[in-house]
C-alpha atoms as an extended CHARMM CRD file, in Angstrom:
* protein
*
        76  EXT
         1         1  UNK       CA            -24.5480000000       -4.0610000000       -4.3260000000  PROA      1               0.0000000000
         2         2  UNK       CA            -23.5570000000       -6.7730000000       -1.6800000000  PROA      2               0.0000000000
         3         3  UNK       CA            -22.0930000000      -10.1010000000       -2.2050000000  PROA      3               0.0000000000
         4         4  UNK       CA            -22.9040000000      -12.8720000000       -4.9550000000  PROA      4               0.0000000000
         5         5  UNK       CA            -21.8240000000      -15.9960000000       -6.0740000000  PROA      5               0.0000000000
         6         6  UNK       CA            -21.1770000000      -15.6810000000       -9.6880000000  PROA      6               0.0000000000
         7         7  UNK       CA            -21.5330000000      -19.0270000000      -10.7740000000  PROA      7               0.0000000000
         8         8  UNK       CA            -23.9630000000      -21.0010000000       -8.5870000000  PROA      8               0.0000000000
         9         9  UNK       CA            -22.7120000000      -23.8100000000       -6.2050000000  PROA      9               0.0000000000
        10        10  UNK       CA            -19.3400000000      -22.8220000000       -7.2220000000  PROA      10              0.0000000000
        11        11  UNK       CA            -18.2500000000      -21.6200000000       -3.5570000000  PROA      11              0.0000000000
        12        12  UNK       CA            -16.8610000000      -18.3670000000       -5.1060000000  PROA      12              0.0000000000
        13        13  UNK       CA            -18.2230000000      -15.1090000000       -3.7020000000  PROA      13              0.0000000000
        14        14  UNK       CA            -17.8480000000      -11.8710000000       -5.1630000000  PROA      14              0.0000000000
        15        15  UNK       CA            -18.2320000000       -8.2830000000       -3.8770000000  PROA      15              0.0000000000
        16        16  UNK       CA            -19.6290000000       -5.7140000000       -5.7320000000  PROA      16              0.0000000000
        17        17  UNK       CA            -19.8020000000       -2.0200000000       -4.1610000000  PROA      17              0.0000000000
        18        18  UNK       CA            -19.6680000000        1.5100000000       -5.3950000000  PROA      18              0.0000000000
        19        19  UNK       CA            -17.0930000000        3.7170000000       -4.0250000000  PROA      19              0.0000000000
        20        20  UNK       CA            -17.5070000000        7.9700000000       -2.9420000000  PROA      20              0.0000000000
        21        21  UNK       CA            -17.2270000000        8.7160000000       -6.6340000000  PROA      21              0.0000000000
        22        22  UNK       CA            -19.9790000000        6.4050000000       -7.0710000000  PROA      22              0.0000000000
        23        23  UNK       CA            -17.7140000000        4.1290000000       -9.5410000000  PROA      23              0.0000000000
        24        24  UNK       CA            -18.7220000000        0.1030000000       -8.9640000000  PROA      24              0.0000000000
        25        25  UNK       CA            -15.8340000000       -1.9410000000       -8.0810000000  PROA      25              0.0000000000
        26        26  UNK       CA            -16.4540000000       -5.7120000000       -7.7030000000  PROA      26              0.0000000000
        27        27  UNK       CA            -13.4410000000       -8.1590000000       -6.3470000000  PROA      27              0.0000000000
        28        28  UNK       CA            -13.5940000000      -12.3720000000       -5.8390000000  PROA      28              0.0000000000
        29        29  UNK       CA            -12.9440000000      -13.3100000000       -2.5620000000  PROA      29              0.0000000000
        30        30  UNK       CA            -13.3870000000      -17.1260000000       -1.9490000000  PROA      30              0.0000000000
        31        31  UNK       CA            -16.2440000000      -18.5240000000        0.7860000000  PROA      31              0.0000000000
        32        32  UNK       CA            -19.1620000000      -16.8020000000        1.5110000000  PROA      32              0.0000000000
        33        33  UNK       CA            -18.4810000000      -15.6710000000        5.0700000000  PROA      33              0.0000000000
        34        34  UNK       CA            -15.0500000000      -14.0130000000        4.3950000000  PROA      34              0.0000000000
        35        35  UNK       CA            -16.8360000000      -12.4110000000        1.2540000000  PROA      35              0.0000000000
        36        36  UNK       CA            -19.3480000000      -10.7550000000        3.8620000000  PROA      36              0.0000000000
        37        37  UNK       CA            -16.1490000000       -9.8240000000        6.0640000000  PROA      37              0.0000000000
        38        38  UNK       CA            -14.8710000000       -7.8020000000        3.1890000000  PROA      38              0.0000000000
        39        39  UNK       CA            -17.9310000000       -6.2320000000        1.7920000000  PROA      39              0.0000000000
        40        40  UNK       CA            -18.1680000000       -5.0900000000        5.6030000000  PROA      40              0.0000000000
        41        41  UNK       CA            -14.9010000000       -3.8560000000        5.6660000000  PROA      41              0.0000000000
        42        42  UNK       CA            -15.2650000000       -1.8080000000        2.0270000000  PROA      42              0.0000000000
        43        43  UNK       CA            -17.9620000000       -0.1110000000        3.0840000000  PROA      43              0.0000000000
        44        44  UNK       CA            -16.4260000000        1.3730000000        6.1180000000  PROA      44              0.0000000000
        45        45  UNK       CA            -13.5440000000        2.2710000000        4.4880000000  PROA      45              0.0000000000
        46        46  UNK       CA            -15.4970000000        3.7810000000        2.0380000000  PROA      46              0.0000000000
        47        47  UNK       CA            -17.6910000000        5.5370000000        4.6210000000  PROA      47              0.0000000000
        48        48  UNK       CA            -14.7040000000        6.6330000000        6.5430000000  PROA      48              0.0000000000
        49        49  UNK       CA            -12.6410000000        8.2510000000        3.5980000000  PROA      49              0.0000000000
        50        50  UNK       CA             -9.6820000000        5.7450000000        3.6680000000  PROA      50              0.0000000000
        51        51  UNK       CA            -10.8970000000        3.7330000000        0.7180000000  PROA      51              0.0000000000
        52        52  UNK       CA             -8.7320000000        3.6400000000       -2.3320000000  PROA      52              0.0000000000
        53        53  UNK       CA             -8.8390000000        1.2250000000       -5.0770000000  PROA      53              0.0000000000
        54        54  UNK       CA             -5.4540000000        2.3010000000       -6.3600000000  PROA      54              0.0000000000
        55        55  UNK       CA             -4.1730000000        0.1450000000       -3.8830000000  PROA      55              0.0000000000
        56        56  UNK       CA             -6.4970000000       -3.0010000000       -4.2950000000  PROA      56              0.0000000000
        57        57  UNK       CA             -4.6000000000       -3.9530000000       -7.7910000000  PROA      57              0.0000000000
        58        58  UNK       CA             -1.3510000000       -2.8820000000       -6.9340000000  PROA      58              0.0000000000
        59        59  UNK       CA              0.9400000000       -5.8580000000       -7.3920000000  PROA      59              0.0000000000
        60        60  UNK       CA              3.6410000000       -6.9440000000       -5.2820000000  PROA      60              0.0000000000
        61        61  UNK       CA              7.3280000000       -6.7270000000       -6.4420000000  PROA      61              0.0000000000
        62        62  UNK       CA              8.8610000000       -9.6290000000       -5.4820000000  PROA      62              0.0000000000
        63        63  UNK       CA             12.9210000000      -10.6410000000       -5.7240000000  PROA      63              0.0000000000
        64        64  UNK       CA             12.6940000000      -12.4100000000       -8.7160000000  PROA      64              0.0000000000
        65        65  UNK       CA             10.0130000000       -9.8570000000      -10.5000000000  PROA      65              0.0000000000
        66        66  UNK       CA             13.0380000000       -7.9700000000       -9.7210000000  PROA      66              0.0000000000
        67        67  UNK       CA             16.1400000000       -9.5330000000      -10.3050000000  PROA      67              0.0000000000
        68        68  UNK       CA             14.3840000000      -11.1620000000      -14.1090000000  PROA      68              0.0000000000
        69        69  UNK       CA             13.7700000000       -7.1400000000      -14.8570000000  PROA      69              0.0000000000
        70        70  UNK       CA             17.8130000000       -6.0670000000      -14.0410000000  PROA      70              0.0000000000
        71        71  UNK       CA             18.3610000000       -9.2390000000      -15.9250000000  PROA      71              0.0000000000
        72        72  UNK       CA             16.7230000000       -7.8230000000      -18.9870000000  PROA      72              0.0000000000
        73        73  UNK       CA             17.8110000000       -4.3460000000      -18.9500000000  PROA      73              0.0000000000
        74        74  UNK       CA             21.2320000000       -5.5430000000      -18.6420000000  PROA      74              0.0000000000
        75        75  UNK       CA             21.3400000000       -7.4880000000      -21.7330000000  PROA      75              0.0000000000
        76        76  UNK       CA             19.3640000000       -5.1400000000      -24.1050000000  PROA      76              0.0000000000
């Protein structure tokens, strides 16, 4: 568990952790330093009971996510 760089010299670092349910979760974060940041930040969440992965893939709606759906549900 910690924080790797997938592909060397590629200045992409990953996280890789294991939540309370002891499932692994891994995310790409960008440079090194932020990737410790987060990994930092997991953990205490984690630790602290306000970890929840639900919410790490949850996309944003945006306007025009919106208005393209109502577009389509119109016209079928």
């Amino acid at each position: 568990m910690g924080v790797y760089e997938r592909d060397s010299d590629s200045g992409v670092w990953w996280v890789r952790y294991s939540d309370a349910a002891g499932k692994i979760h891994r995310e790409k974060v960008g440079p090194k330093r932020l990737a410790q940041q987060v990994y930092a930040k997991r953990k205490t969440q984690i630790r602290e009971g306000k970890f929840f992965a639900d919410q790490l893939n949850r996309k944003r709606l945006t306007v025009r996510r919106l208005m393209r759906t109502s577009r389509r549900t119109q016209a079928g």
